[in-house]
C-alpha positions in Angstrom: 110.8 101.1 106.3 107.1 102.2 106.6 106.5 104.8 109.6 105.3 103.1 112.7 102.3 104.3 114.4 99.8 103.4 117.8 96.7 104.4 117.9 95.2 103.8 122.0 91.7 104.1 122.5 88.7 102.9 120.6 88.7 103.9 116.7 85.1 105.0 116.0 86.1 107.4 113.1 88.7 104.9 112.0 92.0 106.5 112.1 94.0 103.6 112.6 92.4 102.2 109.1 93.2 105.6 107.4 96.5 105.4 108.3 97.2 101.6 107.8 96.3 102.6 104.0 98.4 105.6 104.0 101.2 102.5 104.4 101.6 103.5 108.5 102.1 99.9 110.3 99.8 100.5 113.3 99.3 98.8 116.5 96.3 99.2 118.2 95.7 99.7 122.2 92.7 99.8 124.0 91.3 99.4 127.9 93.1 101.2 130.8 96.3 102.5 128.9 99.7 102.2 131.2 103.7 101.9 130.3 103.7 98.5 130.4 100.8 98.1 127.7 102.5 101.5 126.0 105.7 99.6 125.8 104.5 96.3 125.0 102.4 98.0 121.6 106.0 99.4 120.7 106.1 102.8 121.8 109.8 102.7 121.9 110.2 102.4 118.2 106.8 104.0 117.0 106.6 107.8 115.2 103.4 108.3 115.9 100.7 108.3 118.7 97.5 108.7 118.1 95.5 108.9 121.0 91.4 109.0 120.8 90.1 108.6 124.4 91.0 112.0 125.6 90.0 110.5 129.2 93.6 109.1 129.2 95.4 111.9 128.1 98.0 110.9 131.1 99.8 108.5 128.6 100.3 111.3 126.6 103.5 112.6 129.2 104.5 109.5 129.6 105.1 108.4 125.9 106.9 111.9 125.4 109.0 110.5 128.1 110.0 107.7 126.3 110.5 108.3 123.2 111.3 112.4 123.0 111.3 111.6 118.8 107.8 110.8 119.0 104.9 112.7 117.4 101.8 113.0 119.5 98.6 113.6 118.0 94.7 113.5 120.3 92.3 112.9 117.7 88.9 113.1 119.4 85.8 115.3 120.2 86.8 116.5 123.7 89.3 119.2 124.4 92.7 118.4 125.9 93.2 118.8 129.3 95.4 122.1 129.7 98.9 120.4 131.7 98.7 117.8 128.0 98.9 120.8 125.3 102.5 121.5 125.8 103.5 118.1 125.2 101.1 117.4 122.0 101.7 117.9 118.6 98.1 118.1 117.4 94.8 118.3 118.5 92.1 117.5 115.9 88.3 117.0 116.3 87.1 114.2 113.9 84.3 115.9 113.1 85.8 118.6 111.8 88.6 116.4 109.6 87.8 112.9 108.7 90.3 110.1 109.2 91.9 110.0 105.4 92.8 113.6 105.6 94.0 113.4 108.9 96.0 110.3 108.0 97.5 111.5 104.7 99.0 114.8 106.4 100.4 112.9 109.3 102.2 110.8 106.8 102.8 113.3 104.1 
């Protein structure tokens, strides 16, 4: 069973690549992100969300909420908002670690 991952918001430094090569089955989001779309990209049954439009950190409580297993990760240039940080995993700036690396950690 490969890990299952969602990666929401546009994918300029090409995570979602990195990690479908790393074996990750990822389904990709994009546009004004809500439960419904959350849900319907399999958030129920993913590991990992990868969120790159820090704009719409929002989802990032409400895909904690439901699925508690879930690992979180904002991978983007912006900071965090500060009410977000207790609920994410990691916060990683893709200029300062490029897609493969990021991907092969998440997964190893």
């Amino acid at each position: 069973m490969s890990l299952r991952a969602i990666v929401a918001g546009p994918d300029e430094d090409g995570i979602g690549d990195a990690l479908e090569a790393e074996g990750v089955d990822v389904a990709r989001i994009g546009g004004v992100l809500s439960r419904p779309t959350l849900e319907e990209a399999g958030v129920l049954e993913a590991e990992l969300y990868v969120l790159t439009d820090i704009d719409q950190a929002t989802t990032i409580p409400i895909v904690c909420d439901l699925n508690e297993d879930i690992r979180t990760v904002a991978y983007g240039e912006r900071t965090v908002p500060e009410f977000v940080r207790g609920q994410l995993d990691l916060a990683l700036d893709p200029q300062l670690m490029d897609a493969t690396l990021v991907a092969e950690e998440l997964v190893g």
